[in-house]
N, C-alpha and C positions, 0 to 999 in steps of 0.2 A: 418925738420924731415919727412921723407918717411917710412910709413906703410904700407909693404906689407904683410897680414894676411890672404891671401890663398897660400897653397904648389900645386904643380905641380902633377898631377895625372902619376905617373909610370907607365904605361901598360905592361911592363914586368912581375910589381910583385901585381897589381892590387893596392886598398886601403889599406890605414893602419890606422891603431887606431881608433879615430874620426870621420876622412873624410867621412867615410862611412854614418856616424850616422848625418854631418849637424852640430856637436855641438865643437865650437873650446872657447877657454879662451884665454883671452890677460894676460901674466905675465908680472907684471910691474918691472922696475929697480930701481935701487936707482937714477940714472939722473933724471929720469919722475916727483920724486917726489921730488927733491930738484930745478928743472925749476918750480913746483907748488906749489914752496914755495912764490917764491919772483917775485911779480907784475913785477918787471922791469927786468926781464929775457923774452927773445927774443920768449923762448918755452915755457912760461906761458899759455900763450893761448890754446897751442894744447895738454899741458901736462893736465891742466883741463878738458877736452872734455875726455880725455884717462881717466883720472882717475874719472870721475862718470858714464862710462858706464857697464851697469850690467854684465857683460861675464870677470870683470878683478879679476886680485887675487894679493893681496902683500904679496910674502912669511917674512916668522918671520927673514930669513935672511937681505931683504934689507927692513925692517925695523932698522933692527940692523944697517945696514951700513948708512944707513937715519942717525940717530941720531950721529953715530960716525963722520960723512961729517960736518953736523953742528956744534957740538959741538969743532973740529978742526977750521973748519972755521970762526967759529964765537961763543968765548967759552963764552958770554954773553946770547946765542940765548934763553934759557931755562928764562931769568930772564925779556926778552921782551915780553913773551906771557902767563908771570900767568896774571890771573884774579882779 
């Protein structure tokens, strides 16, 4: 996985949005968090790093898609992780 989390400065039309301000968000995917699901996935590692750093956000959508991935995938997953 390659992360590139700075844009390119325009100088025709100056900065946009944030850029200016210093302040960017990482949006996660529904991939990021189904590699940080399962230890023996290849992007376990780098999906965990992604997702406890403070600048990220999981929209209510890939949540949604989270649980629908799973639950297709593997429609026992919910009965493996009660307590």
């Amino acid at each position: 996985m390659d992360y590139n989390y700075s844009r390119k400065k325009n100088n025709n039309r100056g900065n946009r949005g944030n850029y200016k301000q210093g302040f960017w968000m990482i949006v996660i995917d529904t991939n990021i968090l189904v590699y940080a699901t399962f230890k023996d996935s290849r992007f376990f590692d780098q999906s965990i790093k992604i997702i406890e750093r403070e600048d990220v956000i999981i929209p209510q959508i890939v949540f949604y898609e989270y649980i629908k991935v799973l639950t297709e995938v593997y429609p026992d997953w919910l009965k493996f992780h009660k307590d």
